[in-house]
C-alpha positions in Angstrom: -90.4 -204.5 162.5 -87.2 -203.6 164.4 -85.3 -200.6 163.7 -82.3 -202.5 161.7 -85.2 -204.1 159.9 -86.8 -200.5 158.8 -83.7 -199.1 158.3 -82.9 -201.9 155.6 -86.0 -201.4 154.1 -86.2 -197.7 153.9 -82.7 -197.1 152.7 -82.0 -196.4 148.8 -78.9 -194.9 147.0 -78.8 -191.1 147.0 -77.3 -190.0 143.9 -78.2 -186.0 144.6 -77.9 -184.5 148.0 -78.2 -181.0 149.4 -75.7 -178.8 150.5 -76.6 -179.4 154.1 -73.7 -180.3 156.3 -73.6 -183.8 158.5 -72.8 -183.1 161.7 -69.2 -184.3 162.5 -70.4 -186.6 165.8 -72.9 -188.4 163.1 -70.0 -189.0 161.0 -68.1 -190.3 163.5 -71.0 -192.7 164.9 -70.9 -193.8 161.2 -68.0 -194.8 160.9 -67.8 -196.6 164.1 -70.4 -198.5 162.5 -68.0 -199.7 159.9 -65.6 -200.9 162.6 -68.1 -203.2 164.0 -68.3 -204.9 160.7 -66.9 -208.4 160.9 -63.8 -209.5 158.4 -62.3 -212.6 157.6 -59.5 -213.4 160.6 -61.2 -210.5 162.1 -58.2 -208.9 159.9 -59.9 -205.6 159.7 -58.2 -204.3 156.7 -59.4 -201.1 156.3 -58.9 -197.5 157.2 -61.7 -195.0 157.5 -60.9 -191.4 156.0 -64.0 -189.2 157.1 -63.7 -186.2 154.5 -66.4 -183.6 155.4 -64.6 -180.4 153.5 -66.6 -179.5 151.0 -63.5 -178.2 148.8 -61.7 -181.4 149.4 -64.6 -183.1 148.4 -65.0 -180.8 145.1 -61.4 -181.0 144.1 -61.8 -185.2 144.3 -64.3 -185.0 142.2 -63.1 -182.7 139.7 -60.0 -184.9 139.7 -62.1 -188.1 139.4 -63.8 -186.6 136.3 -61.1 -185.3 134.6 -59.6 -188.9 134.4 -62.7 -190.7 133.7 -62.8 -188.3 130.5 -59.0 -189.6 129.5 -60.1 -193.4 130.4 -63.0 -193.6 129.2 -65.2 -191.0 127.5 -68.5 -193.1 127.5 -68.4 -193.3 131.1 -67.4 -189.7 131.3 -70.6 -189.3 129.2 -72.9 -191.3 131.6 -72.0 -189.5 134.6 -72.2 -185.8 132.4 -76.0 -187.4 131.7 -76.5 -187.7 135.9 -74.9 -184.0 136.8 -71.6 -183.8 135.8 -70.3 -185.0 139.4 -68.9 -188.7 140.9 -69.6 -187.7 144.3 -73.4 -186.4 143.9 -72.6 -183.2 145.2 -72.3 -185.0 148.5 -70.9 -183.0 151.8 -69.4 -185.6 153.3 -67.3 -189.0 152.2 -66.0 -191.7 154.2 -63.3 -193.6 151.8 -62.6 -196.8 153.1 -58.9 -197.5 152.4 -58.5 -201.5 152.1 -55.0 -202.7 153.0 -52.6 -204.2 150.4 -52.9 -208.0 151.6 -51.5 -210.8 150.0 -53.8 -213.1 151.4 -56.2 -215.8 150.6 -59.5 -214.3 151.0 -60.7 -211.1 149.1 -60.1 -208.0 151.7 -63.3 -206.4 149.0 -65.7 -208.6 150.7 -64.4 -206.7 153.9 -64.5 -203.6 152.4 -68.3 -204.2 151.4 -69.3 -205.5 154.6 -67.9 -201.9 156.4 -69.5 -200.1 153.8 -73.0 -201.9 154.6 -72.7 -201.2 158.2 -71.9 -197.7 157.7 -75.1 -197.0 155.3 -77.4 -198.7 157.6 -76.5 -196.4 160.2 -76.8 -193.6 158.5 -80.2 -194.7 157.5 -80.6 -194.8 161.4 -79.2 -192.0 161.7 -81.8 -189.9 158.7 -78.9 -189.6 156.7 -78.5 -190.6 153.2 -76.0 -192.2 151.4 -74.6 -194.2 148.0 -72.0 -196.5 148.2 -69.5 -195.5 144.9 -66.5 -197.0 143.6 -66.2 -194.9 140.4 -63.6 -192.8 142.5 -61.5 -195.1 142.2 -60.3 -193.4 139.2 -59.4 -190.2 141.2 -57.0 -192.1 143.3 -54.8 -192.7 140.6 -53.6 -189.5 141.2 -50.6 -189.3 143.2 -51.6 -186.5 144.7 -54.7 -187.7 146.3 -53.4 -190.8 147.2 -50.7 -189.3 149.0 -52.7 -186.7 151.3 -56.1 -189.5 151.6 -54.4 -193.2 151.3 -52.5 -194.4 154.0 -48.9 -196.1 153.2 -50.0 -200.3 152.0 -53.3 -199.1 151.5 -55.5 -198.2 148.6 -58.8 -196.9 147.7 -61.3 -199.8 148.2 -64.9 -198.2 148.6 -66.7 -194.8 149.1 -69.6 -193.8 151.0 -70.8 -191.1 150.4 -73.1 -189.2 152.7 -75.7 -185.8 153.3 -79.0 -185.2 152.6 -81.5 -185.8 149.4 -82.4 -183.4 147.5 -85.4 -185.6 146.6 -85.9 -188.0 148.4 -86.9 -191.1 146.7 -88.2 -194.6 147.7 -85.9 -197.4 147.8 -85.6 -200.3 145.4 -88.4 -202.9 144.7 -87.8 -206.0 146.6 -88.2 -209.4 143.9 -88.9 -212.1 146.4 -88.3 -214.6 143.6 -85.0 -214.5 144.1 -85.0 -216.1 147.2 -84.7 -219.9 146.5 -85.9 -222.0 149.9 -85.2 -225.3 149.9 
């Protein structure tokens, strides 16, 4: 198996991570990854914000929460049920800002595509990750938008990235759900 091919199959979704902090040349090799990714047009509509503050990352969240309670309190009730946070106590988030296209093709399919590069490597890398679009909802305050979101962008995707608290193995492959023909 090559290392791509482990990675793939060794990766899961890491919804509680220590306090352990990524080391900033890791984050940056990650999100390298993400620029490698291919887009339609090779557009590349996307911006990578690497946030590795941990108060930055705190106050997001807190903000996030906050206005998932006002939008919608059985949401707000789920996430209270997993730990009370959006981010999974994570020390480090990459949001990927997708530019404000008016264009035929979907730039989200872009935006997933970076965010799949960027968790394999960090797989690669022994680092795990979630991708989360739940904080969405924080970006519809002004506040973040205007220090995180460039000008004709918006929040597309987050990656979210650190360490497991417990690890755990990844999801169960269904094989029946590949049709050959």
């Amino acid at each position: 198996m090559t290392e791509t091919l482990a990675a793939l199959a060794t990766r899961h979704s890491c919804r509680c991570f220590t306090d352990a902090q990524v080391p900033a040349e890791r984050l940056r090799s990650i999100a390298e990854a993400g620029l490698r990714a291919p887009s339609a047009h090779n557009r590349q509509p996307w911006r990578f914000i690497v946030i590795a503050d941990k108060e930055a990352i705190e106050f997001i969240d807190a903000t996030g929460m906050a206005l998932l309670k006002e939008a919608d309190e059985a949401a707000h009730g789920r996430m209270m049920d997993r730990g009370g946070k959006l981010l999974y106590n994570a020390t480090a988030m990459i949001i990927i800002a997708a530019e404000k296209l008016d264009a035929p093709f979907p730039v989200s399919i872009d935006v997933g595509i970076a965010a799949s590069h960027m968790v394999i490597a960090a797989t690669s890398l022994g680092i795990n990750s979630c991708i989360v679009g739940v904080p969405k909802i924080a970006f519809k305050s002004g506040e973040l938008v205007d220090k995180y979101i460039p000008e004709g962008f918006e929040f597309g995707v987050g990656v979210l990235l650190g360490y497991a608290l417990e690890p755990k193995a990844p999801h169960e492959v269904d094989s029946t759900k590949i049709i050959e023909m």
